[in-house]
C-alpha positions as CSV (number, residue, x, y, z in Angstrom):
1,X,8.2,-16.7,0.8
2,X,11.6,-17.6,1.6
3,X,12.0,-19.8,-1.6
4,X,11.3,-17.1,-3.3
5,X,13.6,-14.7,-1.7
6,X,16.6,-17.2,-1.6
7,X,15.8,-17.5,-5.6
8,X,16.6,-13.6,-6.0
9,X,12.5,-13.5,-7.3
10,X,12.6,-10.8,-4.7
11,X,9.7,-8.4,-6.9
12,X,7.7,-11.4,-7.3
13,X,7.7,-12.2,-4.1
14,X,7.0,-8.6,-2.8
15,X,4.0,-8.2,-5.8
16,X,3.0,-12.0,-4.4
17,X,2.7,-10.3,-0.8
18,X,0.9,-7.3,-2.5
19,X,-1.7,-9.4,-4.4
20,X,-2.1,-11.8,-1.2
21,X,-2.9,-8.6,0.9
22,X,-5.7,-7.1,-1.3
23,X,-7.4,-10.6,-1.3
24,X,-7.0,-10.3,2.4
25,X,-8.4,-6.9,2.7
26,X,-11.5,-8.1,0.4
27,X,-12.5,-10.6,2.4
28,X,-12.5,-9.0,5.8
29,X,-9.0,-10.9,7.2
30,X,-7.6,-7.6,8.2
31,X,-4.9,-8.5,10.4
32,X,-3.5,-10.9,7.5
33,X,-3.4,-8.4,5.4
34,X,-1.8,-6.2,7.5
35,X,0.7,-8.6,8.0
36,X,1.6,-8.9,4.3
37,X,1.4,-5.1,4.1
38,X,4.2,-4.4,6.5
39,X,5.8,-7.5,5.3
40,X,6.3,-5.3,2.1
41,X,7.2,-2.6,3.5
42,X,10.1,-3.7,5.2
43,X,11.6,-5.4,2.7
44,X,11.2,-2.3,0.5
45,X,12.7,0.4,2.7
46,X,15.7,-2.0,3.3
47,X,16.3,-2.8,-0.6
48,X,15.5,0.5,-1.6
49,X,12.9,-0.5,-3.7
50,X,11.0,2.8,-4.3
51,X,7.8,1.7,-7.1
52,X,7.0,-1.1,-4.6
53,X,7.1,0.8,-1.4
54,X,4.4,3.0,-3.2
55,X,2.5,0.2,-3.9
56,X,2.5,-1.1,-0.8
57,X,1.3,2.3,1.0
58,X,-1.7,2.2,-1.1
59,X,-2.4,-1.3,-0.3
60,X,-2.4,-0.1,3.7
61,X,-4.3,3.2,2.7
62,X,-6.8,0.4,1.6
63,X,-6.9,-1.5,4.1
64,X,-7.2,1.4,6.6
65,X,-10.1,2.5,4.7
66,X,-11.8,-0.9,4.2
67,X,-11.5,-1.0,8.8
68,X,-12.5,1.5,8.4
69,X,-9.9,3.9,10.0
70,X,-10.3,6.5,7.5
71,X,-7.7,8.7,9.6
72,X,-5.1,6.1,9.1
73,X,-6.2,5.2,5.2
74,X,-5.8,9.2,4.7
75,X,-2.0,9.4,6.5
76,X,-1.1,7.0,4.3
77,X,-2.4,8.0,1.0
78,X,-0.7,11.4,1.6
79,X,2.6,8.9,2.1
80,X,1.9,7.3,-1.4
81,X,1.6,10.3,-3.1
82,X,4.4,12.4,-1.6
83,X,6.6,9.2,-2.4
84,X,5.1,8.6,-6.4
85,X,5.2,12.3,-6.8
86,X,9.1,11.8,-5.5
87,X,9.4,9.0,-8.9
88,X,7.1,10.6,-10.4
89,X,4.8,7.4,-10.5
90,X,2.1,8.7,-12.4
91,X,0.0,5.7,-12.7
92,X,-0.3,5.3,-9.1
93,X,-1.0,9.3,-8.4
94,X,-4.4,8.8,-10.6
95,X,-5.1,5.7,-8.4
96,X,-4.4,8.0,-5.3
97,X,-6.7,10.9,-6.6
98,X,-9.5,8.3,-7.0
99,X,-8.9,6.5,-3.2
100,X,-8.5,10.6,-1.7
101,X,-11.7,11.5,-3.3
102,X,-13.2,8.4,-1.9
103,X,-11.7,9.5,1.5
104,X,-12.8,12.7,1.5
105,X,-16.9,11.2,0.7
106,X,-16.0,9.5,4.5
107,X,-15.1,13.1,6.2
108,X,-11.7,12.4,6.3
109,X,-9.8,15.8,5.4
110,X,-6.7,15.0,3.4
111,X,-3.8,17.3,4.3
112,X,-1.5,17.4,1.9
């Protein structure tokens, strides 16, 4: 991680993070993931790195949903899409509709 970021790879690094995160979330080591997660999301909101912080609240809406916490998972899918509407990150919206409609199959109430 901090080869990578002295190296100015800081997008690799932060889609490295990303990818390590969803193999942490499919396999049950939540907290891991978690860590990566914010790890991302840090580093985004202080380089202003808009696509990525998207990214990276989808990946905790995921995780919130695979604990479980579909309360959580839903707060932050709302984030995600505010924020990709905002860039008008259309690949990530679809990705959003499918996790809400997923959420909403849990009870969870999306408000938009």
């Amino acid at each position: 991680v901090k080869t990578l970021g002295l190296a100015g790879q800081q997008e690799l690094l932060l889609r490295g993070l990303l990818a390590a995160a969803q193999v942490a979330t499919g396999v049950g080591e939540f907290e891991l993931a978690q860590d990566y997660t914010n790890d991302v999301l840090e580093r985004t909101v202080q380089g202003h790195i808009k696509l990525l912080y998207v990214d990276a609240l989808v990946a905790s809406a995921q995780l919130e949903k695979a604990r479980k916490d579909f309360t959580k998972a839903t707060d932050f899918c709302n984030r995600a899409e505010q924020e990709a509407k905002n860039l008008t990150y259309g690949r990530r919206l679809m990705e959003l509709a499918a996790l809400r409609a997923e959420l909403q199959i849990h009870g969870s109430s999306p408000s938009k």
